[in-house]
C-alpha positions in Angstrom: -5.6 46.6 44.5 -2.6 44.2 45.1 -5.0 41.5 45.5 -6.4 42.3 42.4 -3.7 42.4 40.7 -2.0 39.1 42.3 -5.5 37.5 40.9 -4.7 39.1 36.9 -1.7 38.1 37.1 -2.4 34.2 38.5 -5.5 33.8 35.7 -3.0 35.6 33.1 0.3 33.1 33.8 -2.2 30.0 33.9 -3.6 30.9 30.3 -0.1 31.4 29.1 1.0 28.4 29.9 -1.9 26.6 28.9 -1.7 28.0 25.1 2.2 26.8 25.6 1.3 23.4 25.9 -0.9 23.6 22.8 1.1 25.3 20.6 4.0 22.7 21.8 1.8 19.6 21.3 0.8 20.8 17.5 4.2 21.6 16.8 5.3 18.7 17.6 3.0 16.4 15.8 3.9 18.4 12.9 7.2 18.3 13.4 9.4 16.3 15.4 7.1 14.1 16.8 8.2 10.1 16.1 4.9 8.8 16.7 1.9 10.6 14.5 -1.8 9.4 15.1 -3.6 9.5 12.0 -7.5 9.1 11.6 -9.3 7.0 9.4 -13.3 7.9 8.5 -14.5 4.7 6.7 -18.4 4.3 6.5 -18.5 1.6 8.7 -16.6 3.6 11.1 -13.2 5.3 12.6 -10.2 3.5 12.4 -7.1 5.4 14.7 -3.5 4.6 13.7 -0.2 5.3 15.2 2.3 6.0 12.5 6.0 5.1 13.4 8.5 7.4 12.3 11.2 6.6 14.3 11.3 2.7 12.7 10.5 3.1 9.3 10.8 6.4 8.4 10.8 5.8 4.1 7.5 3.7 4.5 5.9 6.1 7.1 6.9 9.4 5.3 5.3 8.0 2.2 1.7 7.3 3.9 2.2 10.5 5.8 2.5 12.2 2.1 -0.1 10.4 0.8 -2.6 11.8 3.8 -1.1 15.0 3.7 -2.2 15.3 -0.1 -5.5 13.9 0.3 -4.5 11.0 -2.0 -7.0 8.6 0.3 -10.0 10.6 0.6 -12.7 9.2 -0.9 -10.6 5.5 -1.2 -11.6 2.2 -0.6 -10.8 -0.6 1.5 -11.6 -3.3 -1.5 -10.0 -6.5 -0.1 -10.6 -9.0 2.6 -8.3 -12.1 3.1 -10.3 -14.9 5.7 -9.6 -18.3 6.1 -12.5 -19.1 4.3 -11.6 -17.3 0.9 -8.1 -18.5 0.4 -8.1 -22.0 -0.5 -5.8 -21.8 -3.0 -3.1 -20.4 -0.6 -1.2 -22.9 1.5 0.1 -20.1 3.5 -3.0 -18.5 4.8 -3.1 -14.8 6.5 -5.8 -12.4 7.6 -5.7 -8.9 6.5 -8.3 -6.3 4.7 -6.1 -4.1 2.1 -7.2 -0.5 0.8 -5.8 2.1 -1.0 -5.8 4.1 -4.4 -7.1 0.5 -5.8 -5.8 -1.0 -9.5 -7.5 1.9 -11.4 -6.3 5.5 -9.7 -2.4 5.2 -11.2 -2.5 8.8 -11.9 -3.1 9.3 -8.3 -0.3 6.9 -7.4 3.3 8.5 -6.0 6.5 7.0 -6.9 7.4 3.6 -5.4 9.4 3.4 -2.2 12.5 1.9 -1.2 11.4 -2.0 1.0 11.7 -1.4 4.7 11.6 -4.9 6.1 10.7 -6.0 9.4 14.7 -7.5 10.1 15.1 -3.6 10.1 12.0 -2.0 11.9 11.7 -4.4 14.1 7.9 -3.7 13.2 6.4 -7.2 13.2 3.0 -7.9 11.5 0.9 -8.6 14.8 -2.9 -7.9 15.4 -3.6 -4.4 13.9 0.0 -3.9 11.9 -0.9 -1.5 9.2 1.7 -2.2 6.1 2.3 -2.0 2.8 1.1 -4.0 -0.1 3.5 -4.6 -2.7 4.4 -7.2 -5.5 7.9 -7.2 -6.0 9.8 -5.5 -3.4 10.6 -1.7 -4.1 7.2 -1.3 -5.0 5.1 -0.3 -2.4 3.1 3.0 -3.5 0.5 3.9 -2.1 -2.0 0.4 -1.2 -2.4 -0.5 2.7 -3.1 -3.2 4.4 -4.2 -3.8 8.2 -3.6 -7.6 10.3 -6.5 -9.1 12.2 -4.4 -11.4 14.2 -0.7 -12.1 14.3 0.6 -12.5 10.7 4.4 -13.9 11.1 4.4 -15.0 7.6 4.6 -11.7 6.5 7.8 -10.6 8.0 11.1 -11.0 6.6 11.5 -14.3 5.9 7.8 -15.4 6.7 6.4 -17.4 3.7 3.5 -15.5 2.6 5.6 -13.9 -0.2 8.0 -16.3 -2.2 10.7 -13.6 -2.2 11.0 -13.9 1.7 11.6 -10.6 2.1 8.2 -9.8 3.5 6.2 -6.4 3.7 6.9 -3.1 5.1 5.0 -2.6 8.4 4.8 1.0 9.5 2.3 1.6 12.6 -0.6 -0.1 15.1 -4.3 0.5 15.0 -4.8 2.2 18.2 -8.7 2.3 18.2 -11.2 0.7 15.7 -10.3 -2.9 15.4 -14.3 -3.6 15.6 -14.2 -1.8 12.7 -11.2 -3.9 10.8 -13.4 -6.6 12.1 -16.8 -5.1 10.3 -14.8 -4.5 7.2 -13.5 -8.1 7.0 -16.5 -9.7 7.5 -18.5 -8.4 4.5 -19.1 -10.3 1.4 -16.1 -11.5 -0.7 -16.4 -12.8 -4.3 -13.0 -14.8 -3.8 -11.0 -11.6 -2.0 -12.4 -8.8 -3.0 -15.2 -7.4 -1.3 -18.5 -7.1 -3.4 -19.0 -3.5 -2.6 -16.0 -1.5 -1.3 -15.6 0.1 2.1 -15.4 3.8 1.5 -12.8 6.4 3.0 -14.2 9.5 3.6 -11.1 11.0 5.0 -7.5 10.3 6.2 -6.2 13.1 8.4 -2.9 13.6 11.3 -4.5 14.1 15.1 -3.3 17.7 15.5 -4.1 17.6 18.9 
């Protein structure tokens, strides 16, 4: 019987602390967790971010919101800059942008405060996701991802005559093949003939 009871008890502690750990990790990500993954179902495939809280919290609580309340299901990615579609811009760059698009305002939250990169230390390199914007304080709810390094678009880059560059707020994590797939399809001038779609945007939970 006390060997019995010695095994009941091992398998009982072991499950315990198991369903600790999960209960921890959720709680967590929910949270008080800096960094939250959040994934992206596209039709051409998954896109994985890592969302920085810690470094831009305005910029990353607004995206977070925007998942949070669906506001990107069944989105778009609808742009794609390549060198070979930007003659007219001296300063070139290499993104895909996505989003709400020009025609969803009553989807659109209120525009954010400009988190730049002299701040975050977030710098537009290979797989940045930021913020598209016109003038700054406007960043809502459009995204855009980097293929490549993108200096220009930092504070004081050259991309945007203001110099105060965009808000970067996270890394893809897994999926640049996909940015990749996305970027290459056909362009009349930027915009992609027929829009990417985005099933879903959801946190990792686990």
């Amino acid at each position: 019987m006390t060997k019995l009871y010695k095994t009941i008890h091992f398998r009982y502690s072991i499950l315990f602390l198991v369903l600790m750990n999960v209960s921890c990790s959720n709680t967590d990500l929910l949270n008080g967790s800096n960094q939250v993954t959040v994934i992206m179902k596209t039709e051409l495939g998954k896109i994985v971010l890592q969302i920085d809280r810690e470094n831009a919290p305005i910029t990353s609580a607004n995206f977070l919101r925007n998942v949070d309340e669906k506001r990107y299901d069944n989105s778009s990615f609808y742009r794609a800059v390549r060198m070979d579609n930007q003659a007219e811009n001296e300063i070139k760059i290499e993104i895909i942008q996505g989003g709400l698009g020009p025609l969803e305002a009553d989807l659109r939250l209120p525009p954010i405060d400009h988190e730049a990169t002299s701040n975050t230390g977030i710098l537009h390199e290979n797989g940045t996701i930021s913020m598209a914007r016109a003038e700054v304080g406007t960043a809502s709810s459009e995204i855009f991802i980097c293929l490549g390094d993108q200096p220009e678009l930092d504070y004081m880059g050259s991309r945007n005559p203001d110099g105060q560059g965009y808000a970067a707020f996270g890394h893809v994590i897994k999926g640049m093949d996909v940015v990749r797939k996305i970027q290459g399809q056909a362009t009349e001038k930027q915009m992609l003939m027929e829009p990417v779609k985005i099933f879903s945007v959801k946190r990792r939970l686990f």
